[in-house]
C-alpha positions as semicolon CSV with decimal commas, in nm:
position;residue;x (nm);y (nm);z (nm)
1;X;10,411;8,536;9,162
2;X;10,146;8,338;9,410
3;X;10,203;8,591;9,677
4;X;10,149;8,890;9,407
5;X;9,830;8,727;9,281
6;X;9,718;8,655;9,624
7;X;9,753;9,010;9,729
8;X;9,558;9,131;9,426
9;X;9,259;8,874;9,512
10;X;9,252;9,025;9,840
11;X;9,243;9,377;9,743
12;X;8,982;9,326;9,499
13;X;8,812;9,136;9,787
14;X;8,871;9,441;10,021
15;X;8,777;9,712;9,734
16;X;8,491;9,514;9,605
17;X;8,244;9,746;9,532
18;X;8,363;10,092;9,634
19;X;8,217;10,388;9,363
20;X;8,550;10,581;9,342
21;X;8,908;10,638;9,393
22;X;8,820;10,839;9,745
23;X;8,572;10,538;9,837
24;X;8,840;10,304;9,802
25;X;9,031;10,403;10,120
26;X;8,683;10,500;10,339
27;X;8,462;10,340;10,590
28;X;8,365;10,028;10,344
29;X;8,716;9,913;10,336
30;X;8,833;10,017;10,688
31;X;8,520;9,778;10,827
32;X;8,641;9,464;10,584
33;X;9,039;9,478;10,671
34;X;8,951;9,564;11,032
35;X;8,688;9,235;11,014
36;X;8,960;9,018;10,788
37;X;9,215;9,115;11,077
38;X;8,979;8,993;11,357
39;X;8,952;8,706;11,203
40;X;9,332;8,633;11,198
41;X;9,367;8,717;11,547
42;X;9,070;8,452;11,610
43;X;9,248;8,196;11,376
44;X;9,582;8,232;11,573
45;X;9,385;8,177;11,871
46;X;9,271;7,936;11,807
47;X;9,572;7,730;11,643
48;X;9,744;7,798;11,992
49;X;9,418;7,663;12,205
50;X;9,446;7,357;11,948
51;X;9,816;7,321;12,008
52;X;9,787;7,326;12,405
53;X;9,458;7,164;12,435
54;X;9,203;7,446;12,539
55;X;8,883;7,355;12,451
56;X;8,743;7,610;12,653
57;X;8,948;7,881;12,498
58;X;8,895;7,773;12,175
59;X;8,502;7,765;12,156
60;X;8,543;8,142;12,257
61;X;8,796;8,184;11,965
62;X;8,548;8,012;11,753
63;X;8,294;8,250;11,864
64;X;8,492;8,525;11,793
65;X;8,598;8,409;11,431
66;X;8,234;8,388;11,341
67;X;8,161;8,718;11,514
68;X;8,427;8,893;11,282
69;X;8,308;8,676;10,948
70;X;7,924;8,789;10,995
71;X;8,034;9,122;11,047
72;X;8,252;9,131;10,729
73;X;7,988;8,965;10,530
74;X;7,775;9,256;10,620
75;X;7,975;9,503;10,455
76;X;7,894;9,363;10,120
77;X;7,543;9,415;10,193
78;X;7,381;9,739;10,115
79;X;7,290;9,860;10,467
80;X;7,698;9,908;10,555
81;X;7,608;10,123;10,874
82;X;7,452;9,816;11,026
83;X;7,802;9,655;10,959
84;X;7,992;9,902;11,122
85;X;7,774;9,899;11,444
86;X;7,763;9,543;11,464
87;X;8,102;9,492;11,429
88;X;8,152;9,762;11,736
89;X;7,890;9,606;11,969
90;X;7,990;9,232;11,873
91;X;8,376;9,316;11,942
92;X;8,286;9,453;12,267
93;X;8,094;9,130;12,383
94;X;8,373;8,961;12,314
95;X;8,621;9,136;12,493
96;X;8,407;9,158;12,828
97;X;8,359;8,764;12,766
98;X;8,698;8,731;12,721
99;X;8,782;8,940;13,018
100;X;8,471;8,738;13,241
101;X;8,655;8,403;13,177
102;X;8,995;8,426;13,163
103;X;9,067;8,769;13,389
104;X;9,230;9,105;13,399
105;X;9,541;9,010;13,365
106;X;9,470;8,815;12,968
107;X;9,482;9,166;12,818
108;X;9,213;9,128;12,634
109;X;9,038;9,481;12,758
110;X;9,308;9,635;12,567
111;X;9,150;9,589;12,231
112;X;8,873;9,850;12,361
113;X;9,106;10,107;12,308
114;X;9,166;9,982;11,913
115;X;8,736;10,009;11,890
116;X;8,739;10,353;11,973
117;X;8,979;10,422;11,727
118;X;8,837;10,211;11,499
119;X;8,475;10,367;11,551
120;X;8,618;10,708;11,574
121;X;8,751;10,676;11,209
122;X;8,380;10,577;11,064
123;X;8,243;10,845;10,864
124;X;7,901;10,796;10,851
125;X;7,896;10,839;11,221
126;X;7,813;11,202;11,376
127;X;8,080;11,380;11,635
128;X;7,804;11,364;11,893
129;X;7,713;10,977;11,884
130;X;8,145;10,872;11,877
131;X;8,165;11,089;12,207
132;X;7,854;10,897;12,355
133;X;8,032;10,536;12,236
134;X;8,393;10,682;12,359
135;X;8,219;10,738;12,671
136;X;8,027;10,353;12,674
137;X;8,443;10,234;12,619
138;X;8,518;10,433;12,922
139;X;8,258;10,289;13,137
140;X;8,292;9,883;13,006
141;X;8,682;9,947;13,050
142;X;8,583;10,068;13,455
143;X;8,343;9,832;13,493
144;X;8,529;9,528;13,378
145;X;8,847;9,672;13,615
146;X;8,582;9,705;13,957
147;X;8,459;9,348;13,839
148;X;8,801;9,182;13,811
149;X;8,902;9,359;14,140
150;X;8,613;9,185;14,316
151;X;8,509;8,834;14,173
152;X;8,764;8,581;14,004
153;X;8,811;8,434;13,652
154;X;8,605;8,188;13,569
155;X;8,887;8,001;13,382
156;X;9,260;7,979;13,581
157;X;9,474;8,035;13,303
158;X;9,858;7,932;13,379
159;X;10,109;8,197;13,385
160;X;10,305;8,047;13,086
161;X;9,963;8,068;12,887
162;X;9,908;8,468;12,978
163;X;10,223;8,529;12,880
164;X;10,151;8,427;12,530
165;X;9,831;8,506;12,546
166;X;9,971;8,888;12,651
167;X;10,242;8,889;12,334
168;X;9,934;8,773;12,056
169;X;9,737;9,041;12,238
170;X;9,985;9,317;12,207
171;X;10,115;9,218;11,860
172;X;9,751;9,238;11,735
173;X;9,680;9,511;11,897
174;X;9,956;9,710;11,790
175;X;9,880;9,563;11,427
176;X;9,534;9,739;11,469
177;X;9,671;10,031;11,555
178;X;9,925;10,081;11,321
179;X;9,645;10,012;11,031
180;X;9,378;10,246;11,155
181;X;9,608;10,532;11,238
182;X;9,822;10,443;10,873
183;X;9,450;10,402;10,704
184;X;9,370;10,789;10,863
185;X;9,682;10,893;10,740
186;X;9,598;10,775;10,379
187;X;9,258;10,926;10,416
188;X;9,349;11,274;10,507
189;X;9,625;11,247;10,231
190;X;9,375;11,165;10,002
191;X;9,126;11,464;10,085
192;X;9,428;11,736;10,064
193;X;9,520;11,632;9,786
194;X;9,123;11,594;9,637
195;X;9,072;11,949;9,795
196;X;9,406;12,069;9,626
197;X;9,355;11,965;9,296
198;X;8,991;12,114;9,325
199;X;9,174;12,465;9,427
200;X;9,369;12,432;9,111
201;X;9,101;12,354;8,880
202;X;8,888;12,663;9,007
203;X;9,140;12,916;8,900
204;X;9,365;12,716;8,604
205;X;9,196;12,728;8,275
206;X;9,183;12,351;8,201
207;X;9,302;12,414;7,840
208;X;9,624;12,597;7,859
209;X;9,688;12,529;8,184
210;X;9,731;12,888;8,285
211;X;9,576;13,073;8,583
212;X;9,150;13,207;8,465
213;X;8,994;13,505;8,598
214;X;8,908;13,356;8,939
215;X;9,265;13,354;9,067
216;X;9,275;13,771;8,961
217;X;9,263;13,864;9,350
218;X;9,430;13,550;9,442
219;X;9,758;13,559;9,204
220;X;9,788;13,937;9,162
221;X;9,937;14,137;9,418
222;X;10,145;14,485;9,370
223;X;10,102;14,497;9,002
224;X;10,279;14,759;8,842
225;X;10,230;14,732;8,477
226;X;9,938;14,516;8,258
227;X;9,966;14,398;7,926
228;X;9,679;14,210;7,720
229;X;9,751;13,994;7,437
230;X;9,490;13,891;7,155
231;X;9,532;13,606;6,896
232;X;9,445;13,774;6,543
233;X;9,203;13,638;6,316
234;X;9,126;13,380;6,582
235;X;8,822;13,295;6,409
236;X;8,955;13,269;6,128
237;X;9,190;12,975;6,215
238;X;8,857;12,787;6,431
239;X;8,651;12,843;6,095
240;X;8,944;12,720;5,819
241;X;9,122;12,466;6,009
242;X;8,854;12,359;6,294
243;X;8,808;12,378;6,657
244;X;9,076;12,127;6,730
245;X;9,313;12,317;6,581
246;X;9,246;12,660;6,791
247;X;9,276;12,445;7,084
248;X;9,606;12,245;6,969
249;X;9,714;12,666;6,899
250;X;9,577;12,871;7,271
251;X;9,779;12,486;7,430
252;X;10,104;12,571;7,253
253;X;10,047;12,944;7,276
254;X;10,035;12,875;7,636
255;X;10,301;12,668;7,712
256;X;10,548;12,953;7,516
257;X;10,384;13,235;7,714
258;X;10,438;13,070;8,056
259;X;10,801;13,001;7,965
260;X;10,925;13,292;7,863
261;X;10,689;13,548;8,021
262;X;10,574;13,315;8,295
263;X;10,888;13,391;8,517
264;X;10,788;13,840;8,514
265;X;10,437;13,819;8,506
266;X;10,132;13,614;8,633
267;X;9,944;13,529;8,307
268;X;9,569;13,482;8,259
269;X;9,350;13,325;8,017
270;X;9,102;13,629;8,035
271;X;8,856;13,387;7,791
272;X;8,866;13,289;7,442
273;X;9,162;13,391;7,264
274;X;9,257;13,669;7,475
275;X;9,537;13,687;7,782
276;X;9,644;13,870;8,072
277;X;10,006;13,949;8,182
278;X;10,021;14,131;8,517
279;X;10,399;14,230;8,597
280;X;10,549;14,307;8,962
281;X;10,851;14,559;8,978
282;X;10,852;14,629;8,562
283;X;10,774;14,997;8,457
284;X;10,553;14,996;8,116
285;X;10,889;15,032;7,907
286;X;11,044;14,668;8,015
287;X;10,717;14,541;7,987
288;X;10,679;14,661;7,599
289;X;11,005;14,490;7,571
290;X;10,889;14,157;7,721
291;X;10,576;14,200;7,502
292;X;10,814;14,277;7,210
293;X;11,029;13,927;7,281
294;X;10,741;13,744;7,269
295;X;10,627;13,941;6,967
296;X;10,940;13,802;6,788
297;X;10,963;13,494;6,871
298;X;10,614;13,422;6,764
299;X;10,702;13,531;6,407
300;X;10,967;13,218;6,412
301;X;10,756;12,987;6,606
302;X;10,598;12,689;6,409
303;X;10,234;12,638;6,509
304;X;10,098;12,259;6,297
305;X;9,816;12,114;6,309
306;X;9,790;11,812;6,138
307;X;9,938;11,884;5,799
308;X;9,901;12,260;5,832
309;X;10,137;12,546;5,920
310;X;9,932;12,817;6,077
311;X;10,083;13,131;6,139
312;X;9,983;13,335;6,471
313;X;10,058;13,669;6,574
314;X;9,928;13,885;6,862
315;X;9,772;14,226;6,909
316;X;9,911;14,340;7,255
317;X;9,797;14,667;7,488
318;X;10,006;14,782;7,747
319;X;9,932;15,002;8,046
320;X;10,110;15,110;8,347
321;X;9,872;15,085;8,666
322;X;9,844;15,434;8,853
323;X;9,847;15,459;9,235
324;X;9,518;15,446;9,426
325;X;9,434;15,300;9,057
326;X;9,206;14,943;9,086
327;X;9,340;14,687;8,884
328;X;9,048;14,658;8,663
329;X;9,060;15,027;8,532
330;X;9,436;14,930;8,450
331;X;9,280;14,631;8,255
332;X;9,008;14,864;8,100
333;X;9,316;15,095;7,955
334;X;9,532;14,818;7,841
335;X;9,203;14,671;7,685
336;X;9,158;15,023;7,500
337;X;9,506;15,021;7,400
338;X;9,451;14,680;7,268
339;X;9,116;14,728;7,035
340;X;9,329;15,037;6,911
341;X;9,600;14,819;6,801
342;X;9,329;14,629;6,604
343;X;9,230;14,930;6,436
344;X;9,528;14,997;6,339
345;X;9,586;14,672;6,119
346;X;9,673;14,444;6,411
347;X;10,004;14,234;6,503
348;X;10,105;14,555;6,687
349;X;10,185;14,644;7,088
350;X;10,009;14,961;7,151
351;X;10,155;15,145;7,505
C-alpha cells in the first residue's frame, strides 16, 4: 500500500501539468524522469563517496545532484525549452568534469551517448539543430579521448574504486537507455494508435458505427450488386417520440444490419435515415434475397424506446452494377428504384 501510494505521488509529480492524454508521455515528462533519474545516479554517488571517504568525489556528486534538481525544477516553469537545453548543456559539463578529474578510464563519457538519445527524443527541437548537437557529442567525446591520451587525471582513483565506479556507470546508463528507447516506444504507440483512431472516425459514422460516405472509394472494391435501404416515416418517429429515440432506432438498426448483412456487403450510412449495401460476388437475385431476410426479420424485431414499441420497416432499391458502369450511376439506379418503392406505398424492395 506505501509503495502503491508512493508511485502515484510520483506520477502525479512526473505528469503534473501535462494538457492531454498524448502530453502525458511527451517532452515535459521525458525531461522530469530523465532529471529525477540524474538525480538518483548523483545520490548513489554520492552515498558511495560518503561510504569510502571521497570528499573530492562527492562535492562533484553534489554538483551534479543540484545540476539535475535546477534542471527539473525548470520543467514546471512555463519556458520548458529552456529546461530541456539546460539540462543537455549542464549534463555535458558534468561529464567532461567528471572525465577532467577522475580520467578515461571512470566511464563517465559514456553517458554522452544517453544525451544524444535523450536530446534526439525532444520534440520541440528541429531535425537540423539535433544533427548540429549530435555532431557537438561527437566532437566533446574526441576531444575528451585526445585530452585523456595526453595529460593525466587530476584525481588517481584506485582500481577497486573504477571498478565500481564502472558497474554504477553502466547500470545507470543502461537504466537511461532502456527508459528513453521504452519512453519512444510508448510515444510512437501512442501516435499510431491517435492517427488510427482518427482514420476510423473520418469514414465510421459516429452514430451507428458503420462505414459514411468517405470510406466509398476506400471500402468498395469490385462491387457487383447495390442495394439502398430507407427507414419509413422516419420523421415521423423523430417528431412523435423525439430525437433520442431516432437515434436509440438508426444505433439498433445498425448493429442488426452489420450482423446479418455485414458479413456480404460493406454497408454505409449514406446520411440521415438512409443506407448503403454494396455486395462483392452476389448477382441482383441473392442480393433481393439478403434484402428480403432483413426485410423479415425487421417485421419481428422489437425496437423500445423508453416505454414505447416503435415499429420500423424499410423501403429498399436494388440494382445490379453494369460493366464499365461507375459506382455512383449504380447508386443513382438503386436510388430510383428506391423513391419508386415509396411511391408505391413503401415497406417494399424494388429490383
Amino acid at each position: 500500500m506505501v509503495l502503491k501510494k508512493g508511485f502515484e505521488s510520483i506520477k502525479y509529480f512526473v505528469m503534473k501539468d501535462t494538457e492531454n492524454e498524448l502530453d502525458a508521455w511527451k517532452t515535459v515528462v521525458q525531461m522530469r524522469t530523465f532529471a529525477i533519474l540524474l538525480s538518483a545516479y548523483s545520490c548513489l554517488m554520492m552515498g558511495y563517496c560518503v561510504l569510502f571517504i571521497h570528499p573530492v568525489s562527492f562535492l562533484i556528486c553534489s554538483l551534479a545532484l543540484i545540476a539535475a534538481l535546477i534542471g527539473l525544477g525548470l520543467t514546471y516553469g512555463e519556458n520548458r525549452r529552456v529546461a530541456g537545453e539546460y539540462m543537455f548543456f549542464s549534463s555535458i559539463g558534468i561529464v567532461v568534469f567528471g572525465v577532467f578529474i577522475y580520467g578515461w578510464h571512470s566511464g563517465v563519457q559514456h553517458f554522452l551517448f544517453v544525451f544524444l538519445i535523450y536530446y534526439f527524443m525532444l520534440d520541440y527541437a528541429s531535425i537540423l539543430r539535433k544533427v548540429i548537437y549530435g555532431i557537438t557529442l561527437l566532437v566533446v567525446r574526441l576531444g575528451l579521448y585526445l585530452y585523456t591520451m595526453k595529460y593525466d587525471a587530476y584525481f588517481h582513483v584506485m582500481v577497486k574504486d573504477i571498478i565500481a565506479v564502472q558497474i554504477i556507470n553502466t547500470i545507470t546508463i543502461f537504466a537511461l537507455c532502456i527508459f528513453l528507447v521504452s519512453l519512444g516506444t510508448i510515444k510512437s504507440q501512442q501516435l499510431q494508435e491517435y492517427c488510427d483512431a482518427e482514420r476510423r472516425a473520418a469514414v465510421h459514422d459516429p452514430l451507428t458505427g458503420l462505414c459514411n460516405r468517405r470510406a466509398l472509394f476506400e471500402r468498395v472494391h469490385q462491387v457487383t450488386a447495390v442495394a439502398m435501404a430507407d427507414i419509413d416515416f422516419f420523421k415521423k418517429i423523430n417528431d412523435t417520440y423525439g430525437h433520442a429515440a431516432g437515434d436509440k432506432i438508426l444505433q439498433q438498426l445498425g448493429s442488426l444490419m452489420q450482423e446479418y448483412v455485414g458479413p456480404f456487403a460493406k454497408i454505409v450510412r449514406w446520411g440521415g435515415e438512409e443506407f448503403v449495401f454494396f455486395f462483392h460476388d452476389s448477382d441482383i437475385e441473392e442480393v433481393q434475397n439478403r434484402m428480403q431476410e432483413l426485410k423479415k426479420l425487421l417485421e419481428h424485431e422489437c425496437f423500445r424506446y423508453q416505454e414505447h414499441e416503435i415499429p420500423v420497416t424499410l423501403t429498399i432499391g436494388v440494382a445490379q452494377k453494369y460493366e464499365h458502369e461507375s459506382i455512383y450511376d449504380t447508386i443513382n439506379r438503386a436510388d430510383q428504384k428506391l423513391y419508386k418503392g415509396k411511391e408505391n406505398g413503401r415497406n417494399v424492395i424494388v429490383a
